[in-house]
C-alpha positions as CSV (number, residue, x, y, z in Angstrom):
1,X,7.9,-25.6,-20.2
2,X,6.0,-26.6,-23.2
3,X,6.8,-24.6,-27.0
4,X,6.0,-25.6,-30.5
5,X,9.2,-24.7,-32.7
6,X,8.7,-24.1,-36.2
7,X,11.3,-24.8,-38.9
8,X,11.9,-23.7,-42.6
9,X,10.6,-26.0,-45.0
10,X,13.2,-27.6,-47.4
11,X,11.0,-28.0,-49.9
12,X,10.1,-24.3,-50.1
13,X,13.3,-23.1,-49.7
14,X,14.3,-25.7,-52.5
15,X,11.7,-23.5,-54.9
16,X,13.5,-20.4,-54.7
17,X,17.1,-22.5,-55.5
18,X,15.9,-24.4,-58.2
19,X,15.0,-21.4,-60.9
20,X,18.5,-19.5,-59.4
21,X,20.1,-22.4,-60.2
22,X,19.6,-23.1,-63.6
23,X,19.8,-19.7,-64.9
24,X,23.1,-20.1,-63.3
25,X,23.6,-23.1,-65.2
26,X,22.5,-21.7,-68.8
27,X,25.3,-18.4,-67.8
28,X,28.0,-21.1,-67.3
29,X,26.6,-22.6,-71.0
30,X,26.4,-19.0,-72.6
31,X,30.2,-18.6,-71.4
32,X,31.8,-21.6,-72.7
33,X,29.2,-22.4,-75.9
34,X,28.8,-19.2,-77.4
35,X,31.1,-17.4,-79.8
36,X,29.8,-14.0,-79.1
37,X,30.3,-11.8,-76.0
38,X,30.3,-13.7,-73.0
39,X,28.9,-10.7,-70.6
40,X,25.5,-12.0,-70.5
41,X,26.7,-15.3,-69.4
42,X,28.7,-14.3,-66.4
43,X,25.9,-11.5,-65.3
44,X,23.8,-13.7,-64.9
45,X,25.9,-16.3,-63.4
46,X,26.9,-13.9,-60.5
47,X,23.4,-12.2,-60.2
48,X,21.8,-16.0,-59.5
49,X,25.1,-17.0,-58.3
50,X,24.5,-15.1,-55.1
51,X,20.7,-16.2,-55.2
52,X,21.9,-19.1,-54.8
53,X,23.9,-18.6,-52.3
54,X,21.0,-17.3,-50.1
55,X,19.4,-20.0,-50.8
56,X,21.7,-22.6,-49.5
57,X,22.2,-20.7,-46.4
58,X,18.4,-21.0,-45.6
59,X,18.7,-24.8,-46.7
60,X,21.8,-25.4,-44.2
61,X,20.1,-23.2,-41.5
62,X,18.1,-25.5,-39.0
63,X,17.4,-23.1,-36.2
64,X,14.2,-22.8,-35.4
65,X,12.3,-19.8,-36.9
66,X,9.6,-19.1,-34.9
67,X,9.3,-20.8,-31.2
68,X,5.7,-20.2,-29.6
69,X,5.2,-20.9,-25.7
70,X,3.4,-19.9,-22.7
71,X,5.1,-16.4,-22.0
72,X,4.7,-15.5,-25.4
73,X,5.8,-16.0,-29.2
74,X,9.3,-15.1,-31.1
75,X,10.4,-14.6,-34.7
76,X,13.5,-15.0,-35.7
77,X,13.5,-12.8,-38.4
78,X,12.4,-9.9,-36.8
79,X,15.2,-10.1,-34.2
80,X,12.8,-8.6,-31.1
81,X,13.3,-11.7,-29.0
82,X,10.1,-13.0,-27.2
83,X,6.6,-10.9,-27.4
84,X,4.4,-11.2,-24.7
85,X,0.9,-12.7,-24.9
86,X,0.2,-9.9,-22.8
87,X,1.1,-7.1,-25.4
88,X,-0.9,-8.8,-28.6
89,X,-4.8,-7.8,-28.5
90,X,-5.2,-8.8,-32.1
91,X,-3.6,-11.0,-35.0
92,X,-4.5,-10.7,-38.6
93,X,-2.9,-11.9,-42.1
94,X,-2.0,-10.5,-44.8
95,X,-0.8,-11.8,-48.4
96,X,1.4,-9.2,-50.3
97,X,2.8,-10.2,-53.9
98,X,2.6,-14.0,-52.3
99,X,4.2,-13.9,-49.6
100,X,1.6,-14.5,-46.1
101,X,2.7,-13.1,-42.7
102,X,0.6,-12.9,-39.8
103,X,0.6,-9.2,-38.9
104,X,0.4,-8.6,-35.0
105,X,-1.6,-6.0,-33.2
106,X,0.3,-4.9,-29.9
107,X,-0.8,-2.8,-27.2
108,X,1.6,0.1,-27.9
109,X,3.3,1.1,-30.8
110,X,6.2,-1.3,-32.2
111,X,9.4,0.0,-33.0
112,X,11.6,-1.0,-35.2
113,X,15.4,-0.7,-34.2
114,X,16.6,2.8,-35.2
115,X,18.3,2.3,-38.4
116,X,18.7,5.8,-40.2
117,X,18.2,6.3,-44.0
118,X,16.0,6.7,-46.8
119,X,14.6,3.5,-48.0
120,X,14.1,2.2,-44.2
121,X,11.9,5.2,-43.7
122,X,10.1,5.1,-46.7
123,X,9.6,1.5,-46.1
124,X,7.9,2.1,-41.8
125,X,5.8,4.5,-44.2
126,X,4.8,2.6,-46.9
127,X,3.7,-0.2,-44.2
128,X,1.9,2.8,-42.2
129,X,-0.1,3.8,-45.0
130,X,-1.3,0.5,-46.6
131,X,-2.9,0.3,-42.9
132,X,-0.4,-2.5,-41.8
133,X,1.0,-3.0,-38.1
134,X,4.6,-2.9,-37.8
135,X,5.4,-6.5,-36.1
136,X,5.1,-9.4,-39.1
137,X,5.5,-13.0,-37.9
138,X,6.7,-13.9,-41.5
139,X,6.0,-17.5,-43.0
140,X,7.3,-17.5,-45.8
141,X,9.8,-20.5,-45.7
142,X,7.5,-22.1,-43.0
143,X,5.4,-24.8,-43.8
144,X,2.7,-24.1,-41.9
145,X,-1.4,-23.9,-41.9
146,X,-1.5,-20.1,-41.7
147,X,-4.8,-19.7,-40.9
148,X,-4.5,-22.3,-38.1
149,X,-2.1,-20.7,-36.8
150,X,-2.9,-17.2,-36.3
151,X,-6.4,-18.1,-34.7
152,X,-3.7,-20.0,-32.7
153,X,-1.9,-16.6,-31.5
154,X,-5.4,-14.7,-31.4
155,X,-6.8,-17.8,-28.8
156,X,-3.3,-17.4,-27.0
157,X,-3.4,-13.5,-26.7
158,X,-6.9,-13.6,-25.3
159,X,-6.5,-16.8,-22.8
160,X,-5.9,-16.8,-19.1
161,X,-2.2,-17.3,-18.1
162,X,-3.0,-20.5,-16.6
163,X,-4.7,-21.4,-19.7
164,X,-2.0,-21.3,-22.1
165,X,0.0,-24.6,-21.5
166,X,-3.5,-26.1,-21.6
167,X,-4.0,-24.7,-25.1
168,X,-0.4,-25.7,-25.8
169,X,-0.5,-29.0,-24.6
170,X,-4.0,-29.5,-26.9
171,X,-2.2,-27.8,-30.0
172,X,1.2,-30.3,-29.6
173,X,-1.6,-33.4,-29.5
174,X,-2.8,-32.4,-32.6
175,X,0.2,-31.6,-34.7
176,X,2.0,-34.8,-33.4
């Protein structure tokens, strides 16, 4: 069976390491040049430190992030395993504070895995109210022609079965 795998970008990944890093790097100078207090220096080594971190774990990680076939399409992130072309009647994007995801419209409600406190409730009713569905396909670390791509998903979700792999094979030809 034919899929189209996408991967993070390096590069963007490599954007959110490179400020971490050298405010890392001016800490570790605060520490050892300064005569005064060294506190601010190792705050903000460990604050960016683990930044840093995160970021090298997304720069190591080479699994694919979002795999798109004929049954149906899957996001890592969201941990949901594979959603049926059957289930999406609609895709649409959004862009909050610069980060794009392609918000899915499924046939009945999503749920989110029941996780119990305050700030994952406030945050399903935050999403509710700014009129958002709950399933994002997030791109953030994906370098990837958004737009493309979720007409991609909307031409998927509305295509015969048998017309998928066509649509696939077509898609593959022109990315390759």
């Amino acid at each position: 069976m034919k899929e189209i795998k996408l991967y993070k970008s390096p590069l963007k990944v490599f954007k959110l390491v490179l400020p971490c890093l050298s405010i890392v790097l001016f800490g570790i100078c605060l520490i050892t040049f300064t005569d005064g207090p060294t506190w601010p220096g190792w705050l903000s080594v460990c604050f960016f430190g683990i930044g840093c971190l995160a970021g090298s774990f997304h720069l190591l990680d080479r699994r694919p992030q979002i795999i798109i076939n004929a049954e149906g399409i899957c996001d890592q992130t969201n941990k949901k395993g594979l959603i049926s072309w059957i289930r999406i009647k609609d895709a649409y994007l959004t862009n909050i504070q610069g980060q794009t995801n392609i918000r899915l419209v499924l046939d009945e409600p999503f749920t989110y895995s029941p996780r119990t406190g305050k700030p994952y409730k406030d945050l399903k009713n935050n999403t509710k109210e700014m009129g958002l569905q709950e399933l994002p396909i997030r791109l953030r670390f994906i370098k990837v022609d958004e737009l493309r791509l979720m007409e991609f998903i909307v031409a998927m979700a509305k295509a015969e079965s048998g017309k998928r792999e066509e649509l696939l094979k077509t898609l593959l030809n022109t990315t390759h």
